[in-house]
C-alpha positions in Angstrom: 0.0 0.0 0.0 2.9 2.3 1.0 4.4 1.1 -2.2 1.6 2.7 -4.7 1.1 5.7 -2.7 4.9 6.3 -3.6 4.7 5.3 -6.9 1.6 7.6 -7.6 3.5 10.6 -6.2 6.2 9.9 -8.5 3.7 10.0 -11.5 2.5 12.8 -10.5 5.3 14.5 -9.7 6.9 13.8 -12.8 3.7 14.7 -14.7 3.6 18.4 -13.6 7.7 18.6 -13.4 7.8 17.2 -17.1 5.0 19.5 -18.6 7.2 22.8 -18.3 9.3 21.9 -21.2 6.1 21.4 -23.5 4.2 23.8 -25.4 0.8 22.0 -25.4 -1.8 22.8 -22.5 -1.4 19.9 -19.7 -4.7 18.8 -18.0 -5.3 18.2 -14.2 -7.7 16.1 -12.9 -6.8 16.8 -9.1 -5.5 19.6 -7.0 -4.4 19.9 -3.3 -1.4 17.0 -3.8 1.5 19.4 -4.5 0.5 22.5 -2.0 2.7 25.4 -2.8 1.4 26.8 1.2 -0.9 24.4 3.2 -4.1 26.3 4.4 -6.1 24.5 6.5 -10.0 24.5 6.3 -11.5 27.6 4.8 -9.2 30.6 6.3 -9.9 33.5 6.1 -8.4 35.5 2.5 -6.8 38.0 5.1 -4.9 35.3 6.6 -3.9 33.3 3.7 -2.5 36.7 2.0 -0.8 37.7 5.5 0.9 34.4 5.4 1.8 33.9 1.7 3.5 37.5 2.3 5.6 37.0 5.5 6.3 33.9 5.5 7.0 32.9 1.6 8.4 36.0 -0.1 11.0 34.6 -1.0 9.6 31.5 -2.5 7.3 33.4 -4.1 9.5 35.9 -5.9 11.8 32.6 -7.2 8.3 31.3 -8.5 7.5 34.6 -10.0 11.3 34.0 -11.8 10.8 30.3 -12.9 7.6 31.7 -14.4 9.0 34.0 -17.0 7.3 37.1 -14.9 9.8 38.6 -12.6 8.8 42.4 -12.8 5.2 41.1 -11.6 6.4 40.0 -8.4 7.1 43.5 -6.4 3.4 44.7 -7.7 1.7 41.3 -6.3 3.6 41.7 -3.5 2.4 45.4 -2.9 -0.7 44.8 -3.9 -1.9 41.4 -3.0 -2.9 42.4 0.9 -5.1 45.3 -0.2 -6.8 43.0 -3.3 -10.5 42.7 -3.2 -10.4 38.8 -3.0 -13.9 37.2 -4.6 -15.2 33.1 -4.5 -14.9 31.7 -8.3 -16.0 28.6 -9.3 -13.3 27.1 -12.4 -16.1 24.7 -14.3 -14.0 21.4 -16.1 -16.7 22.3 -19.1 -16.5 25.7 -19.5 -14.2 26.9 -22.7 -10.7 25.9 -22.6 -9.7 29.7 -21.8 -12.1 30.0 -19.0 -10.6 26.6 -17.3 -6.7 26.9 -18.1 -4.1 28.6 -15.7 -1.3 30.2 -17.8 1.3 29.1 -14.7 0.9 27.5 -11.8 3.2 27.7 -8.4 3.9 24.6 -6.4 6.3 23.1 -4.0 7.1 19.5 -4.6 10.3 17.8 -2.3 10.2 21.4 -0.8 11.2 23.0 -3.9 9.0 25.6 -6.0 8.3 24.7 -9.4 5.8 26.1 -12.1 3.6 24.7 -14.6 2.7 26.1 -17.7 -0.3 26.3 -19.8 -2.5 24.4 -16.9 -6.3 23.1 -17.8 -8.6 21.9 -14.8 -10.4 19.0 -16.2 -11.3 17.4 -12.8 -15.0 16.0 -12.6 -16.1 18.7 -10.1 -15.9 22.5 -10.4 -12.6 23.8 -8.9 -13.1 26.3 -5.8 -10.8 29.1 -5.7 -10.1 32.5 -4.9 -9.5 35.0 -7.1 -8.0 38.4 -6.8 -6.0 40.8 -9.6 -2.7 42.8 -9.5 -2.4 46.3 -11.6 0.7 46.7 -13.8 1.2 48.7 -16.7 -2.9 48.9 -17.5 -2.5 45.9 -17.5 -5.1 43.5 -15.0 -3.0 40.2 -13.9 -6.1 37.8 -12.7 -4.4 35.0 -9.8 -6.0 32.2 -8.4 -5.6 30.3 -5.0 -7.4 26.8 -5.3 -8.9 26.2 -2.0 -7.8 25.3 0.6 -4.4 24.2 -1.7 -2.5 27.5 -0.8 -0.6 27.1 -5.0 -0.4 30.5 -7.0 -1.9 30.6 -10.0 -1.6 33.2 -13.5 -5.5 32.8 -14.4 -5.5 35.4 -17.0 -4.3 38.7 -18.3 -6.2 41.4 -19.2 -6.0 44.7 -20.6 -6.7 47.6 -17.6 -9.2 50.3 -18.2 -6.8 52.6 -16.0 -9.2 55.2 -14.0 -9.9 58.3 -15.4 -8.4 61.3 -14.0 -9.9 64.4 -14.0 -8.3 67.9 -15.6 -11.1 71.1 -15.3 -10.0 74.2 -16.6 -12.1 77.5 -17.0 -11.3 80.9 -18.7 -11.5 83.6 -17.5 -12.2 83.2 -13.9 -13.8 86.2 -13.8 -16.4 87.8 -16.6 -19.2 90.0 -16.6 -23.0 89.7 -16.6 -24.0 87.6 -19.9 -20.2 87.1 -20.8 -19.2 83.5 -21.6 -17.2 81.2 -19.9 -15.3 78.3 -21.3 -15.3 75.0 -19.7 -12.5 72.6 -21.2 -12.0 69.1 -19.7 -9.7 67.7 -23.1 -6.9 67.4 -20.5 -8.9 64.6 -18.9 -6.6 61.2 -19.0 -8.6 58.3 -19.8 -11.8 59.8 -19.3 -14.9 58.3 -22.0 -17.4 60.6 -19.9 -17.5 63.3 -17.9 -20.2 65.5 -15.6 -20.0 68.8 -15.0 -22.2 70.9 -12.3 -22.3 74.1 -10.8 -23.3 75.0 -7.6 -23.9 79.2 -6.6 -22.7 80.7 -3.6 -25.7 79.1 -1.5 -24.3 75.3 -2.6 -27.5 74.8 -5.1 -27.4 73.6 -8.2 -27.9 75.9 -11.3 -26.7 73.9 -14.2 -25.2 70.7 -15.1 -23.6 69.3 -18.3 -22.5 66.0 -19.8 -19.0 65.8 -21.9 -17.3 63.0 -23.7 -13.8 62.9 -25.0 -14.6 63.9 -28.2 -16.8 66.9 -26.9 -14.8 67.8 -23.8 -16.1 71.8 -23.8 -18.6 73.9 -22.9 -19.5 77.5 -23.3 -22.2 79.6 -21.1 -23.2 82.5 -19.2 -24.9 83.5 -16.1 -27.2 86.5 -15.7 -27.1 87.0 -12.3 -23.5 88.2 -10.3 -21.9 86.2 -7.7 -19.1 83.2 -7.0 -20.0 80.1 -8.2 -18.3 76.6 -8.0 -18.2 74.1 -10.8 -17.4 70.3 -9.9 -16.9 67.9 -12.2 -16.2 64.2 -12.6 -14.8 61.9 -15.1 -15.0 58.3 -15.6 -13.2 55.3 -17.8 -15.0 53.2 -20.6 -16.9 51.1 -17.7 -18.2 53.7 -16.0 -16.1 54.1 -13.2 -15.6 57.1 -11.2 -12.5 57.3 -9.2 -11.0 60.0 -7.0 -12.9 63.3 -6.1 -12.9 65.1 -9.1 -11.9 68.3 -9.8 -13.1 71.5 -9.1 -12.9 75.4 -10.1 -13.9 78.6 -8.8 -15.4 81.4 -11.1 -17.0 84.8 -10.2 -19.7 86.9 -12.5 -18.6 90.2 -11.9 -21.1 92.8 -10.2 -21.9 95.6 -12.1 -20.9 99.1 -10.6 -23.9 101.1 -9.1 -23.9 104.7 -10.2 -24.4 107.4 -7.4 -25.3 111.2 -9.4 -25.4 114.5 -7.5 -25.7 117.9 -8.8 -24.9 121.3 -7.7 -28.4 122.5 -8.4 -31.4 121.0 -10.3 -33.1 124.8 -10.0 -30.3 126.6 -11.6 -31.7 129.9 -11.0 -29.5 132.5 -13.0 -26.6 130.0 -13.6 -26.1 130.7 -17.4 -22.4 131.5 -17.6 -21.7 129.9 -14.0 -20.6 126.8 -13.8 -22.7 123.6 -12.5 -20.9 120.8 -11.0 -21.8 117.0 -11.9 -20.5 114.4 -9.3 -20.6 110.7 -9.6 -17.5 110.3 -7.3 -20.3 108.5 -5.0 -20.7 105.6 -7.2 -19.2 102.3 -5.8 -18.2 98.7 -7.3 -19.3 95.9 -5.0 -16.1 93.7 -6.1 -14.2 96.3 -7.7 -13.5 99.7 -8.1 -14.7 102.4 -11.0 -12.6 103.1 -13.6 -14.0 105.9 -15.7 -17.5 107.8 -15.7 -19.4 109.1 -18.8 -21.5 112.2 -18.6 -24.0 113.4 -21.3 -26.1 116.3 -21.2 -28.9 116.7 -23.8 -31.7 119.5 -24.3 -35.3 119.4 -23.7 -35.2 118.1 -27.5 -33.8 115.0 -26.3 -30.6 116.2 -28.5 -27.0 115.8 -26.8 -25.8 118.9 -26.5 -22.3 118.1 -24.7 -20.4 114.5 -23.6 -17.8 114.5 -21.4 -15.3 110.9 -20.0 -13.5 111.5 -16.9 -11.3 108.2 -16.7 -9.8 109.2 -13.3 -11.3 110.3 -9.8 -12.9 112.4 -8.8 -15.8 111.8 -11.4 -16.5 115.6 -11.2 -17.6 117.2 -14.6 -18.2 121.0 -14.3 -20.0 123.3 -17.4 -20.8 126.3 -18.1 -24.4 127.0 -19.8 -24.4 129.6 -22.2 -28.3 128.9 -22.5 -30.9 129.0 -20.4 -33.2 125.7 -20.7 -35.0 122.5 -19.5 -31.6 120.3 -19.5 -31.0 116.4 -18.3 -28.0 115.4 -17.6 -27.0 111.2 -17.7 -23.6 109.5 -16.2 -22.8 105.8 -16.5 -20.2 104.5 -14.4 -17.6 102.0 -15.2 -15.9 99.4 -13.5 -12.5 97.9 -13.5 -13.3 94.9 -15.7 -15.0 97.1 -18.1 -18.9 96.8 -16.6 -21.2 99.5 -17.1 -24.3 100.3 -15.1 -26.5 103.7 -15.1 -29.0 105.5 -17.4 -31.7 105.1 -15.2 -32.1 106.8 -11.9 -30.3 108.0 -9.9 -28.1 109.0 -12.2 -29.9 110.5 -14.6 -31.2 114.0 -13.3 -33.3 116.7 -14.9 -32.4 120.1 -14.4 -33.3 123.6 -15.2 -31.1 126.8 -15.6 -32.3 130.3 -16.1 -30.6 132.9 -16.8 -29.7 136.4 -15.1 -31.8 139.4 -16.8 -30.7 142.0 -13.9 -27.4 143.3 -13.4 -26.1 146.1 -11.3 -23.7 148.0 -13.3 -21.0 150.3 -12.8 -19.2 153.0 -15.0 -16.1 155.1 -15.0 -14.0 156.8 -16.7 -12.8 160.0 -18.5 -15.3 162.8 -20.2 -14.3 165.4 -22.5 -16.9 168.6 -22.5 -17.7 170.6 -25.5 -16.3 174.5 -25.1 -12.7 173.3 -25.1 -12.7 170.0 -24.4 -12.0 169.9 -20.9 -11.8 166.5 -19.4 -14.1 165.1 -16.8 -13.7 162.0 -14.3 -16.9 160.7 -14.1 -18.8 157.5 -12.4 -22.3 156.1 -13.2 -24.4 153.1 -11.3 -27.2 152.0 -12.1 -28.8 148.5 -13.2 -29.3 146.7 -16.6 -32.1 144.3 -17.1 -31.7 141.6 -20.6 -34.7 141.7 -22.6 -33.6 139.4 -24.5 -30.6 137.4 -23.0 -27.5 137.8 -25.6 -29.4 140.1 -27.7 -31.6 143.2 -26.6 -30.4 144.6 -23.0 -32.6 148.1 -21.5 -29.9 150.2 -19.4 -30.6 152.8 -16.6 -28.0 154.7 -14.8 -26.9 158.0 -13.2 -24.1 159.2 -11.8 -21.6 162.2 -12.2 -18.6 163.9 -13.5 -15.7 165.5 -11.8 -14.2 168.3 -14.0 -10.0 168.6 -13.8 -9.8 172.0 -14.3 -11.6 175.0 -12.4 -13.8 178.0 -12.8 -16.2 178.4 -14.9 -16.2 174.5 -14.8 -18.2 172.8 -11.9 -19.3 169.1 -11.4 -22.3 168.2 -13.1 -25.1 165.3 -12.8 -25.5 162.8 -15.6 -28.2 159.9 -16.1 -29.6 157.5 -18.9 -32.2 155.5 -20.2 -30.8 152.8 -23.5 -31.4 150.2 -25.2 -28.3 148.2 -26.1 -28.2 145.1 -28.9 -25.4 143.1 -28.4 -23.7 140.8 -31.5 -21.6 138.3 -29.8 -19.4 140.6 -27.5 -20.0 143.8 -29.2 -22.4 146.0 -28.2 -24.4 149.5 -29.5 -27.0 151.4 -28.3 -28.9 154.6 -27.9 -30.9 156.6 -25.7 -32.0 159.1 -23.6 -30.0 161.0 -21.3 -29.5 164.0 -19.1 -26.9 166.3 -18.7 -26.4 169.1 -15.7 -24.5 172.3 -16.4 -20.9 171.9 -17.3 -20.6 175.5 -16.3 -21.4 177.7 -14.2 -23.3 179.3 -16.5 -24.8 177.1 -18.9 -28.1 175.0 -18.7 -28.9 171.3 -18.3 -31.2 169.3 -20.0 -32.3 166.3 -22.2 -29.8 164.4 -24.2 -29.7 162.3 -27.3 -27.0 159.4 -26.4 -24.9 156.8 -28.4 -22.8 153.9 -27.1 -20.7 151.5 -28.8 -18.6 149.2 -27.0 -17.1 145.4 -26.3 -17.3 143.2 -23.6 -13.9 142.0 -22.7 -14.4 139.2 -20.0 -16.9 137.3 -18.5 -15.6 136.1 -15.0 -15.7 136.7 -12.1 -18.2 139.6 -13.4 -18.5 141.1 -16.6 -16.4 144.0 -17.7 -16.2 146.0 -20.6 -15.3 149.2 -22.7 -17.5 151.8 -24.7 -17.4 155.3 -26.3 -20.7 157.5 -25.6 -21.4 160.5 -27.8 -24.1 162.6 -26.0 -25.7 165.4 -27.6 -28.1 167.8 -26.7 -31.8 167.7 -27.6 -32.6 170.4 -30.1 -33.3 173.1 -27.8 -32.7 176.9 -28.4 -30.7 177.4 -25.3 -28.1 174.1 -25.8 -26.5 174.0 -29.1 -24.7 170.8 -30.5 -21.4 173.0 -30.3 -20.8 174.2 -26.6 -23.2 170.7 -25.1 -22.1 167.7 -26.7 -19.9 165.3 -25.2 -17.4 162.5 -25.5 -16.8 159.7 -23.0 -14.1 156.9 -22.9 -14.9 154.4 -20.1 -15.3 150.3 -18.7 -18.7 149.0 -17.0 -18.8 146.1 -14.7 -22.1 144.1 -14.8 -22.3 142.0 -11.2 
């Protein structure tokens, strides 16, 4: 009895020594004989892998030698106590590549050997545990036939390897209605991906599905605020590894346009400036870059634009008309946003113009006898009929004479209309004269004036000539009354 036993194990010894140098797929009938690590009863995978990896390394990396595979041992041995180890059932009648080991690991005499090109053709399903090693995208599928503790090459496959994620989004920052670009192309073995994008409150707002072969997308948002986009990629099977990827955007807030104006009742302001301000406008994430200001008539016609691209947004004019005026500012920000054109900041206003002036007048007289000169000094108001064109002048005053007897000082006063024609100005008039002399008469005059206005600010000065003769009267003739005058007036 002894005797066969030995003689079987030499069979079979010699059976599985002997197939390595052959090509052709050996068949086994039987397994548990030649146990490459004996596992009693069904232990635990845990266990088995703790023991094939403390105890046998070094068996197991000559086995990994003998078997033509030596770069595979450091990844089985790396990865084989984190493997997911699953119950597999080898069936003698499946196909011949779902029942053939491509190498098997055994000890026989306390030796390792390997077998090639292994079929199980026993007469019962083979029980064993299976478990695959990673390398080079590349799935290595092992066996352990239970409870035989043998390693087994099942079959090799080629690895989906996980898709990792790559999210990039231009610009980080746009506008209202400006598009962003989502681009996932530098995805790595990604056959899907899903995009979404969550607003600052973490709820969803939009979602998109990519492929490789459509890996962007474009879009916009309407509404200001940070927003985060999360996005996810998967292999050809499906699978999601990793967390993803994310990205941060922002949609830019538009700048809010503050307007204030030195007077919306602009009583007699034509010819004084008026002040615009928008240096009150702010920019929730930003700052303002420029302002615009626009000014148009009653007509709805712009009348005057002005761009201040620095603060203070300040913009003052001068109206040379009176009229029913609005004026409009839009603010800009410093990524080019605009907001304004409705109110606040667009204000009506109203100037009016002065009609009366208190005015002033001095300077030098020459009197008809022989032309003695006079100092003289007038005050009186002047009222615009019609601004810029038809002005009604009253005054009075008097005139010093520099020289003595028979000359004496002498009361003057008139009553003109003056038309003006851009700065120049003439006019004519009653007036009254006093005596010159001592011994002459006052009375009525017939005046003339003919002048320029030279500046307008701070008040309004200019220079005239008067001729003033006397009414036809008996007892005033043209020759000993009439009068020249050289002076400047100062309207306030």
């Amino acid at each position: 009895m002894k005797f066969n036993r030995m003689i079987g194990l030499a069979v079979a010894v010699l059976f599985l020594v002997s197939s390595v140098g052959f090509a052709e797929t050996k068949k086994i009938e039987t397994m548990g004989k030649y146990t490459f690590a004996r596992v009693r009863g069904n232990v635990p995978t845990e266990n088995v892998m703790k023991m094939l990896v403390d105890r046998y390394a070094s068996d197991i990396k000559l086995g990994f030698e003998m078997a033509g595979y030596p770069d595979l041992y450091q990844p089985f041995m790396d990865q084989v106590a984190a493997a997911a180890f699953t119950d597999m059932s080898i069936d003698p009648n499946a196909a011949p590549e779902d029942k053939t080991f491509q190498w098997m690991m055994f000890r026989s005499k306390g030796k390792v050997k390997v077998v090639k090109d292994l079929e199980w053709a026993g007469r019962m399903p083979l029980e064993v545990y299976a478990f695959k090693v990673n390398k080079d995208f590349k799935n290595y599928w092992f066996v352990i036939p239970k409870p035989c503790g043998n390693i087994a090459l099942f079959k090799v496959e080629d690895a989906i390897p996980p898709a990792i994620c790559d999210l990039k989004v231009t610009p980080e920052v746009a506008n209202v209605n400006e598009p962003f670009t989502l681009d996932m192309a530098g995805s790595q073995y990604a056959d899907a991906m899903k995009v979404t994008i969550l607003d600052a409150a973490g709820a969803e707002v939009a979602s998109q599905g990519l492929t490789a072969a459509s890996p962007n997308w474009q879009w916009a948002y309407d509404k200001p605020g940070d927003y985060m986009i999360k996005a996810w990629a998967s292999n050809a099977r499906g699978e999601v590894t990793g967390p993803g990827c994310e990205a941060k955007i922002h949609v830019n807030f538009p700048p809010v346009c503050v307007l204030n104006i030195s007077c919306t009742e602009c009583k007699d302001y034509v010819g004084k400036p008026i002040v615009f301000d928008a240096s009150g406008s702010n920019d929730p994430d930003g700052s303002i870059a420029k302002a615009s200001f626009e000014v148009t008539d009653e007509e709805g016609q712009v009348i005057d634009s002005f761009m201040k691209n620095e603060a203070p947004f300040l913009w003052e004019k001068i109206f040379e008309k009176a009229g029913n005026y609005v004026v409009t500012v839009t603010v800009f920000d410093n990524m080019g946003a605009s907001d304004g054109g409705v109110e606040p900041c667009r204000i009506p206003f109203v100037v009016t113009q002065k009609r009366l002036f208190p005015i002033v007048e001095f300077g030098s007289l020459l009197a008809r006898g022989t032309y003695t000169g006079f100092i003289f000094a007038r005050a009186g108001i002047l009222y615009k009929i019609t601004p810029d064109f038809l002005d009604f002048i009253l005054t009075a005053g008097g005139a010093v004479p520099t020289r003595g007897e028979p000359w004496t000082s002498f009361f003057m006063a008139n009553a003109l209309l003056s038309v003006h024609a851009g700065p120049a100005f003439f006019g004519g008039g009653l007036g009254y004269s006093g005596k010159e002399q001592t011994t002459r008469k006052g009375g009525l005059d017939l005046v003339g004036q003919v002048g320029v206005d030279l500046f307008e600010k701070p008040v309004i000065g200019g220079l005239f000539t008067e001729l003033r003769i006397p009414a036809l009267t008996s007892d005033r003739s043209f020759d000993e009354h009439h009068k020249l005058l050289l002076g400047f007036r100062l309207l306030f």
